[in-house]
C-alpha positions as CSV (number, residue, x, y, z in Angstrom):
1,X,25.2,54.8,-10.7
2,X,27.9,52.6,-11.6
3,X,30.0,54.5,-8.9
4,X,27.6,53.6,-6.7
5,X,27.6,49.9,-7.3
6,X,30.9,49.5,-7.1
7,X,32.3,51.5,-4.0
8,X,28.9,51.5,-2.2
9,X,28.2,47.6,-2.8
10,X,24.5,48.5,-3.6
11,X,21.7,47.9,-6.3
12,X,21.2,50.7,-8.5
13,X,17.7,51.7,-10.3
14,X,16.5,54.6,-12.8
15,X,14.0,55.5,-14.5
16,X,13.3,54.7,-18.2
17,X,10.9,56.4,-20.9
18,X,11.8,54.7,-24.2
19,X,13.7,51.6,-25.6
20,X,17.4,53.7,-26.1
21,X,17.1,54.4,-22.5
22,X,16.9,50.6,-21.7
23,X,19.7,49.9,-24.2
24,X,21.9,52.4,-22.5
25,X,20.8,51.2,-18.7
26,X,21.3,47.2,-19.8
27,X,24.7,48.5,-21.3
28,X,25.7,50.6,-18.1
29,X,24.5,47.4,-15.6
30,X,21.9,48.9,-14.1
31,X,20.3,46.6,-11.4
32,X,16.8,47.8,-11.7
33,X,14.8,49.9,-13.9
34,X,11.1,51.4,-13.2
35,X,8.8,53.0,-15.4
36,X,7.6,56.6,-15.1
37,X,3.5,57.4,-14.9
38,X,3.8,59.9,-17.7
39,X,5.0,56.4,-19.7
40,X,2.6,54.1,-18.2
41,X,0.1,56.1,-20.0
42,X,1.0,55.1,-23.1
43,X,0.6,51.9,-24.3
44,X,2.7,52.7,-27.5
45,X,5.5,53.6,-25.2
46,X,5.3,51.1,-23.2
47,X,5.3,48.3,-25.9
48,X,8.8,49.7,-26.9
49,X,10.2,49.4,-23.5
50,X,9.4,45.8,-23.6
51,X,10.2,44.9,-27.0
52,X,13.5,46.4,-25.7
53,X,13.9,44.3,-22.5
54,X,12.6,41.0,-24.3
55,X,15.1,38.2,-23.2
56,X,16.2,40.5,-20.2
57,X,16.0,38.8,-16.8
58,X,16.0,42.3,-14.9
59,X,13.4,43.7,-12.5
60,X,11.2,46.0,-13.6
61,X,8.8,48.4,-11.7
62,X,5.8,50.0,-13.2
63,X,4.3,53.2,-11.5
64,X,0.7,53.9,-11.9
65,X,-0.7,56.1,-14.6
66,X,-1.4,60.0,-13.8
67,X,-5.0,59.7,-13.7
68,X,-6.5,56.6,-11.9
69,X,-6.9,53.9,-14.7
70,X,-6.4,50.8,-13.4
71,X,-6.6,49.3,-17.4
72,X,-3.5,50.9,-18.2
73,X,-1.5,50.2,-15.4
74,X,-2.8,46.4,-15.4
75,X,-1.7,46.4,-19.6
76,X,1.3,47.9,-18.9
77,X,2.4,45.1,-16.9
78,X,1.0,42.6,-19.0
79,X,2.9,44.2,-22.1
80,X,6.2,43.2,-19.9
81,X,4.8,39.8,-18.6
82,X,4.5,38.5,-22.2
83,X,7.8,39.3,-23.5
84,X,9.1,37.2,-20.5
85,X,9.6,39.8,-17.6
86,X,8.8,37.8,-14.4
87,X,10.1,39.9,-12.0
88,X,7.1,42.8,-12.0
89,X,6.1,45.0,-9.2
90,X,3.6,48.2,-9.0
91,X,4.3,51.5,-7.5
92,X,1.7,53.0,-6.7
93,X,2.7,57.2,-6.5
94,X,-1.2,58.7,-6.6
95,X,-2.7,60.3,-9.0
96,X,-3.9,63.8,-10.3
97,X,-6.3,65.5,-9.3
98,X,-8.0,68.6,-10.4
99,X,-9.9,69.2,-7.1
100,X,-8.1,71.3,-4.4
101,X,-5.7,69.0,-1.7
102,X,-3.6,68.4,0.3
103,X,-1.7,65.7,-1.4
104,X,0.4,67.0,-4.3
105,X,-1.0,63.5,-6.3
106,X,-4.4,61.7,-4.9
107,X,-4.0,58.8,-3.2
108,X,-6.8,57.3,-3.8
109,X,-6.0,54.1,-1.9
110,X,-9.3,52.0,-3.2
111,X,-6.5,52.0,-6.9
112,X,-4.0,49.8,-5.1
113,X,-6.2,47.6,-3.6
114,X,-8.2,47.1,-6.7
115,X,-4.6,46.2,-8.1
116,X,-4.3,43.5,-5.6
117,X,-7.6,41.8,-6.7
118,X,-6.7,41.7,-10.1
119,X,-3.1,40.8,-9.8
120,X,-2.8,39.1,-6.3
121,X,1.3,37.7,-6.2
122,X,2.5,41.4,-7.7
123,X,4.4,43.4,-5.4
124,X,2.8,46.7,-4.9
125,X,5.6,49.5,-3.6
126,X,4.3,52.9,-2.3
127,X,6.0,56.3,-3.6
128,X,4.6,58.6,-0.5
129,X,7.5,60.8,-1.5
130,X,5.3,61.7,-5.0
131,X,1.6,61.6,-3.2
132,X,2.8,64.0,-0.7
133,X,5.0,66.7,-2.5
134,X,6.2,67.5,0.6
135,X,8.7,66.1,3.5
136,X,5.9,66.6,6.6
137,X,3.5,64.3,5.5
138,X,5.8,61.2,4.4
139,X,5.4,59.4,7.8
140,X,1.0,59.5,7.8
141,X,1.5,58.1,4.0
142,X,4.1,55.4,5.0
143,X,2.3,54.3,7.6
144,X,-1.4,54.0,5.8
145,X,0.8,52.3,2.7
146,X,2.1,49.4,5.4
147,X,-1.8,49.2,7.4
148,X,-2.7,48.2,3.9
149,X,0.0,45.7,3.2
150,X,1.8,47.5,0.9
151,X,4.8,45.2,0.2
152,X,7.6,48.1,0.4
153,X,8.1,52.3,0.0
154,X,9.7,54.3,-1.8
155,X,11.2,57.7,-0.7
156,X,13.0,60.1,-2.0
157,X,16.4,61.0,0.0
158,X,18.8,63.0,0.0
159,X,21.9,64.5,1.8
160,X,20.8,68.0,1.0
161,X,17.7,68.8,0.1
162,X,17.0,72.1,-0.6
163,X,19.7,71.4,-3.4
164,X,18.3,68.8,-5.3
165,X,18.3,68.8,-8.9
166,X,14.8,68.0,-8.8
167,X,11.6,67.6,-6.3
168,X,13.7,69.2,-3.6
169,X,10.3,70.0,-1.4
170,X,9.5,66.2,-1.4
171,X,13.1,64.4,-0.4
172,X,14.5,64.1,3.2
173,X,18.0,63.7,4.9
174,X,19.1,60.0,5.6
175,X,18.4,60.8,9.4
176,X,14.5,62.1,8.5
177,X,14.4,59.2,6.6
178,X,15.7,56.8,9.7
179,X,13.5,58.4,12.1
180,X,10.4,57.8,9.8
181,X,11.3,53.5,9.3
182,X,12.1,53.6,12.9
183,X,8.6,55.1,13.8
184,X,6.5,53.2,11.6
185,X,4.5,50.2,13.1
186,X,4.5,47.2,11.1
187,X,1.3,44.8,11.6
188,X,0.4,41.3,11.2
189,X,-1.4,40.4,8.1
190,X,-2.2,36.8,9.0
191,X,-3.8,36.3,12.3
192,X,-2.5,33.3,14.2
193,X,-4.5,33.9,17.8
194,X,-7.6,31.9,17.8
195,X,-9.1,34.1,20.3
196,X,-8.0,37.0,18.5
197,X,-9.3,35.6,15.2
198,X,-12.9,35.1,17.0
199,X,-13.5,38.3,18.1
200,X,-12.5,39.5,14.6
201,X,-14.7,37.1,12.8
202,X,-17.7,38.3,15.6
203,X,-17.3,41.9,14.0
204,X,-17.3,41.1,10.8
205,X,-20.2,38.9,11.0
206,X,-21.9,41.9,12.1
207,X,-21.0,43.9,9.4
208,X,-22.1,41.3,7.2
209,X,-25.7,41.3,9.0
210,X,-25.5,45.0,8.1
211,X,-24.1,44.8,4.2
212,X,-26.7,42.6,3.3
213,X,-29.3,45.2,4.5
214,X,-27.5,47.7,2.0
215,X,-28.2,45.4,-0.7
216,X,-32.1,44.8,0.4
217,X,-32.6,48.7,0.8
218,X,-30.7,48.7,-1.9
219,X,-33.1,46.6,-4.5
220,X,-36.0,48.2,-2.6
221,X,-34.6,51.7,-4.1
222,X,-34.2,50.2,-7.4
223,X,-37.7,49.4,-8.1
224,X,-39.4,52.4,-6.8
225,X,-36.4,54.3,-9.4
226,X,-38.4,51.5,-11.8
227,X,-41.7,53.0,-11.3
228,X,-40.7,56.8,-11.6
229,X,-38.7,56.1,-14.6
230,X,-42.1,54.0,-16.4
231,X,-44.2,57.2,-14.3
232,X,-41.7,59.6,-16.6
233,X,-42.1,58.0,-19.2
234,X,-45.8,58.2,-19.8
235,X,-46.4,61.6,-18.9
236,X,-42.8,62.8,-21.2
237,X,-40.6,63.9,-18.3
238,X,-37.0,64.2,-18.9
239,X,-34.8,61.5,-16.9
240,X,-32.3,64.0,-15.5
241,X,-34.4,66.4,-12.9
242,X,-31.5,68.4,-12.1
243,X,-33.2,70.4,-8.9
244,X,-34.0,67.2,-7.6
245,X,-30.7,66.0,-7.8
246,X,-29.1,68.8,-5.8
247,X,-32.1,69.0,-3.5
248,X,-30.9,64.8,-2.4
249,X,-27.3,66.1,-2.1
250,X,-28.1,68.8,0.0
251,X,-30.3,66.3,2.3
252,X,-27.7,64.1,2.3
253,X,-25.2,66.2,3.7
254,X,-27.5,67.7,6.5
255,X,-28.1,63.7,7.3
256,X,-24.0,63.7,7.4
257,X,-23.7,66.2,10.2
258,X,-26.4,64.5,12.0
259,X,-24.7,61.0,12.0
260,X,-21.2,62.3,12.2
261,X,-20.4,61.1,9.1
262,X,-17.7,61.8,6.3
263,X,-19.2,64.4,3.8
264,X,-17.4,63.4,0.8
265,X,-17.7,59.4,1.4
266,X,-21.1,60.2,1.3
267,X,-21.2,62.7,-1.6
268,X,-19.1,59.9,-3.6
269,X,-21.5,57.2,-2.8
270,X,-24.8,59.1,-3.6
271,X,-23.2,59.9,-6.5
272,X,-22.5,56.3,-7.6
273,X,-26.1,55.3,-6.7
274,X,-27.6,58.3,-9.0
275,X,-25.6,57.5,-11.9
276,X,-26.8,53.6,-11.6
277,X,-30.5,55.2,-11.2
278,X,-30.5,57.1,-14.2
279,X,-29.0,53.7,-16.1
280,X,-31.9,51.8,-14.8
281,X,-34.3,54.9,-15.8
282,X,-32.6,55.2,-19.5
283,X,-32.7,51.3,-20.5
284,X,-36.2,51.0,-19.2
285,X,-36.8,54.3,-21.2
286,X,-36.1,52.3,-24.6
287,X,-38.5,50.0,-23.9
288,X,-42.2,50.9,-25.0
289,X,-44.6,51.8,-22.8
290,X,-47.0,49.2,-22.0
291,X,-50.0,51.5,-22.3
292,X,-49.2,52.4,-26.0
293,X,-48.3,48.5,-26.4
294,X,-52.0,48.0,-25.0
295,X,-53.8,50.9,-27.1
């Protein structure tokens, strides 16, 4: 890496895992230094890393944790903010998954952008190279990484790739890797057009209109889940009625193929709404029953 600096005229970054590696990277003059997801994990690790780079004015990047959980990625960074690192970025590389896909680590774009909200000035980088596991689907990942304001990407490169030391299926030639900037389309984030800005606000006025109709149905559904729990409750009916649980999945994805629809959009939001209706159905199920109250 030093090499590299030198004859090459570049920055340099690697990867570090514990506090010796930082001593040794600070020794060599190492521009930049990230920090694994296999680290990020661990908050124990993590703590050494900055205890290590404490007085350091160097910039660090933090890459999500394997499984999506924002709180450790968010207290990783916050270990390093408080021993005085300012210059922090995220890099978000996906996340496992046990479910069969495409990706060779989940995406799960909704991670990054939760990021965002919580930490708004930190520079989030995409890995595509890591979500993909693969050289073909860099470009779609790149692309999605910039629609969503990513601030940067990070791919894996090299001159030769089926001879890489390591995640030779994921890497690409410097040319791949020219075609690929060269073919992505980099969009406004700030509108400037009034016209344009209009039209955009008439749209999302509509969707408003339509949100807020969510929320109404929404309430509406609560308080008829209100009156089956307080229904269950005086005739001793478990919460959980597990046939009827798959019986509104199964309706829900025939109503998916009628609308044209995303199945597992739907699935995951079903999903979300039953686990807030059995909630509702166990904290009103601590409360007595207002018949027994009356007898």
């Amino acid at each position: 890496l030093r090499k590299v600096q030198i004859e090459c005229k570049l920055k340099v970054a690697t990867e570090v895992a514990t506090a010796k590696h930082v001593e040794l990277c600070l020794d060599a003059g190492i521009d930049m230094l990230w920090i694994g997801a296999r680290t990020t994990v661990n908050p124990f690790y993590v703590q050494e890393i900055a205890e290590a780079l404490k007085g350091v004015d160097i910039p660090v990047f933090v890459k999500n944790p394997i499984h999506p959980e924002l709180g450790l990625w968010l207290g990783a960074l916050e270990r390093l903010n408080k021993v005085g690192i300012n210059k922090l970025a995220a890099i978000h590389r996906g996340f496992y998954s046990y479910e069969k896909s495409a990706f060779r680590n989940d995406p799960k774009w909704e991670l990054p952008i939760r990021l965002r909200e919580e930490a708004y000035d930190l520079p989030i980088i995409c890995d595509p190279s890591h979500i993909s596991g693969n050289g073909y689907m860099l470009e779609e990942i790149s692309q999605i990484a910039m629609d969503l304001n990513l601030d940067g990407l990070m791919i894996e490169t090299h001159h030769s790739p089926k001879n890489a030391l390591s995640d030779a299926n994921q890497q690409i030639t410097e040319n791949e890797l020219n075609r690929l900037l060269n073919n992505l389309i980099l969009r406004k984030a700030k509108i400037n057009d009034v016209e344009i800005k209009n039209q955009l606000i008439f749209f999302r006025n509509r969707i408003d209109v339509l949100d807020k109709e969510i929320v109404k149905i929404l309430a509406h559904r609560k308080e008829i889940v209100e009156e089956i729990a307080k229904f269950k409750q005086r005739n001793k009916i478990t919460i959980l009625q597990i046939e009827r649980w798959i019986e509104i999945l199964q309706n829900r994805k025939q109503d998916v193929k009628e609308f044209g629809l995303d199945e597992k959009t739907i699935v995951d939001i079903f999903e979300l709404i039953h686990k807030y209706s059995i909630l509702v159905q166990a904290n009103l199920s601590q409360k007595p029953n207002e018949e027994n109250l009356e007898n």
